[in-house]
C-alpha positions as CSV (number, residue, x, y, z in Angstrom):
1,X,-9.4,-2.6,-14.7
2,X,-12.0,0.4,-14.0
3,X,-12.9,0.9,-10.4
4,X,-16.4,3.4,-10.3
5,X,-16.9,5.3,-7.0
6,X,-18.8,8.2,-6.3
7,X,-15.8,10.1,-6.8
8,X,-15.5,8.8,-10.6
9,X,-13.8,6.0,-12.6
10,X,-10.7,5.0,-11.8
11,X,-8.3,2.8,-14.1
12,X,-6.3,0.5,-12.3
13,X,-3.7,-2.3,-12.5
14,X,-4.6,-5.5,-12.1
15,X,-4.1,-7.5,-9.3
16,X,-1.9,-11.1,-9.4
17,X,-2.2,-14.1,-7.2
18,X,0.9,-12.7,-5.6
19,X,0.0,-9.4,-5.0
20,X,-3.0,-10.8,-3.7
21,X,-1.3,-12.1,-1.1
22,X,1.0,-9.5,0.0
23,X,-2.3,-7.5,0.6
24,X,-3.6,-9.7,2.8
25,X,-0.1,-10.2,4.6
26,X,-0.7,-6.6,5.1
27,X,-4.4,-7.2,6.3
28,X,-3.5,-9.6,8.8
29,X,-0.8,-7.3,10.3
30,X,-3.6,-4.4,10.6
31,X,-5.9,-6.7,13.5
32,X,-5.2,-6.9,16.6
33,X,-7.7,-9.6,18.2
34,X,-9.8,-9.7,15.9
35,X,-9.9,-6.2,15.4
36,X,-9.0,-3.4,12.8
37,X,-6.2,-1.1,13.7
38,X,-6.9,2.1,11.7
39,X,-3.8,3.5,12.1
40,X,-1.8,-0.2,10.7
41,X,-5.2,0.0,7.7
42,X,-3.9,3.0,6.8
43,X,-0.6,0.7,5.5
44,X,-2.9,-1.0,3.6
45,X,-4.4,1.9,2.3
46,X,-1.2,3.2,0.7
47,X,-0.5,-0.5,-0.6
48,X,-3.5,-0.2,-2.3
49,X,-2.8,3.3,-3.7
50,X,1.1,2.8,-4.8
51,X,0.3,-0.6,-6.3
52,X,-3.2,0.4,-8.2
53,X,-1.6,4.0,-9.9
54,X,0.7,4.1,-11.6
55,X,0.8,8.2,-10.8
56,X,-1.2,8.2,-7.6
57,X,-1.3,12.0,-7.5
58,X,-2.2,13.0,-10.7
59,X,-5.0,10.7,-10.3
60,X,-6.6,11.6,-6.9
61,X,-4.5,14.9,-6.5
62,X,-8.0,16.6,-7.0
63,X,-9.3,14.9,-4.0
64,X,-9.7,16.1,-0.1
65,X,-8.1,13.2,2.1
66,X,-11.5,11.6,2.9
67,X,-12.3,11.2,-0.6
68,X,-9.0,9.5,-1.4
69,X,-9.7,7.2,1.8
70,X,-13.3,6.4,-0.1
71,X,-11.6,5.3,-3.6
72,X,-8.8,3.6,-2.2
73,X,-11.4,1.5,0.3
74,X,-13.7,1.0,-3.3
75,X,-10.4,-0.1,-5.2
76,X,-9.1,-2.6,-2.1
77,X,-12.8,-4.1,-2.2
78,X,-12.4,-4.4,-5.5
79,X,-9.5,-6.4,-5.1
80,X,-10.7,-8.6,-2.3
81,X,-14.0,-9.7,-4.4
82,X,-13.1,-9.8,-7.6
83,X,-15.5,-10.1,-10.3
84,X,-16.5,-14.0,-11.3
85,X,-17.2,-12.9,-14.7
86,X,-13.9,-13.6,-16.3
């Protein structure tokens, strides 16, 4: 699937029910009462990244770390709301 950002298009594997769900395992693990632990997201982040490239750095290798952080956040959105139009 193609993930746009600001920082290009991105192509990136599709995710499964399953994987789904180990994502959100990983969500759940990031809050603390109710809120986001940055430093547990960032676990989530790099979930995100290993599981969506299949060569993470040849793909955002060009990037500063704040522009990685920006496509992997557009690529996890993308997999929490996928598209209806299937």
């Amino acid at each position: 699937m193609k993930v746009g950002t600001t920082h290009g298009e991105f192509e990136v594997k599709e995710l499964t029910f399953k994987d789904r769900r180990v994502l959100h395992s990983l969500e759940i693990q990031s809050a603390t009462d109710g809120e986001i632990d940055i430093s547990k997201f960032y676990n989530v982040l790099n979930w995100v990244m290993d599981f969506a490239f299949e060569d993470a750095e040849s793909a955002l290798g060009k990037l500063g770390d704040n522009e990685i952080d920006e496509v992997l956040l557009a690529i996890y959105n993308d997999y929490k709301e996928p598209s209806k139009k299937k």
